[in-house]
C-alpha positions in Angstrom: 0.0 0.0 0.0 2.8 2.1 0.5 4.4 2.5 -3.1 1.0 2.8 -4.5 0.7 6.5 -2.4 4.8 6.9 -3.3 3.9 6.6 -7.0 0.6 8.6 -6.7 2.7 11.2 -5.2 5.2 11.0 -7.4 2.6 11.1 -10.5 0.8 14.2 -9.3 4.8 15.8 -8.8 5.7 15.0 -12.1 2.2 16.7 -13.5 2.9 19.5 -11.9 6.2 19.9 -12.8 5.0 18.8 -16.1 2.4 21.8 -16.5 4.5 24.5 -14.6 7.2 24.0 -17.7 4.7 24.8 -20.2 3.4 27.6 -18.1 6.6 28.9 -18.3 6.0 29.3 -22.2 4.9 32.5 -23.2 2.2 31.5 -26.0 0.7 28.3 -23.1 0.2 32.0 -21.1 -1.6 33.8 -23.5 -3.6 30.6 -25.1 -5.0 29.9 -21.1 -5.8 33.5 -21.0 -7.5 34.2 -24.0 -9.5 30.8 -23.3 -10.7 32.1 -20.2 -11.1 35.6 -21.6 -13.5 34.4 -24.4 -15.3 31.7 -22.1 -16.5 35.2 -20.0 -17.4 37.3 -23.4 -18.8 34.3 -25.6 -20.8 33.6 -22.9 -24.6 33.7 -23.6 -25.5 34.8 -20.3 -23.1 37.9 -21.1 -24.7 38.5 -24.8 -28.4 38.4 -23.2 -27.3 41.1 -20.5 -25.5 43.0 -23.5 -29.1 42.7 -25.4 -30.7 44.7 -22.3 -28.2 47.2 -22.7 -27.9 47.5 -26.4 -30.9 49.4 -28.5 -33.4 47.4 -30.0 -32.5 47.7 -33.9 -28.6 46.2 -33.0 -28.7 43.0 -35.3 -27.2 39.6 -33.9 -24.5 40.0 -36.5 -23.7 43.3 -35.1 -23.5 42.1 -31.7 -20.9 39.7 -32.5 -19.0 41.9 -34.0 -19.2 43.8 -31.0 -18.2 41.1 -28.5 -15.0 40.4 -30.8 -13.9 43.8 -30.7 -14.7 43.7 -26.9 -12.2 40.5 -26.5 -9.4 42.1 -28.3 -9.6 45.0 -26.1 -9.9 42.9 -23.2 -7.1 40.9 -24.6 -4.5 43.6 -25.1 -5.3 45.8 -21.8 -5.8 42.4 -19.6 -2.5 41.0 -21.0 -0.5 44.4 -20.4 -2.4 46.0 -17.6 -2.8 43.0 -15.1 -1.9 39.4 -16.5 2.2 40.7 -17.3 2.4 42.3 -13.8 1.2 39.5 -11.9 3.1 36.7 -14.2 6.7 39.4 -13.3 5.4 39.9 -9.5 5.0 35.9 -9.6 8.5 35.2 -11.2 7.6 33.8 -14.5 8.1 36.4 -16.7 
């Protein structure tokens, strides 16, 4: 019973040593970020709250195209305004 908790230790170790290397890749960063990113703004709960805000005669097509433009902001000032900082205060940058 004993090696079977030394080699599930030692499996969980190497998985996280395995995913904090490719953390330490710049584009894994950015890929987990923008993930997370669109998951918030494609988010149909987020385009039914936009639809409350928006006036009646903005199109579904329009809306997307709004919601992309949205994410590349969000993209640019999250990745330079708060995910760099953190990632430098953190060491990995």
């Amino acid at each position: 019973m004993k090696n079977h908790k030394e080699g599930m230790g030692n499996v969980v170790k190497d998985a996280k040593d395995f995913v904090s290397g490719k953390f330490a890749n710049r584009m894994v960063q950015l890929s987990v970020y923008a993930g997370v990113l669109f998951y918030v703004v494609a988010n149909p709960a987020v385009f039914k709250f936009m639809e409350s805000l928006l006036p009646g005669r903005v199109t579904a097509l329009n809306q997307l195209l709004l919601h992309s433009v949205l994410f590349a902001v969000l993209m640019y000032v999250g990745t330079t305004m708060l995910f760099d900082p953190v990632l430098k205060d953190l060491g990995v940058l």
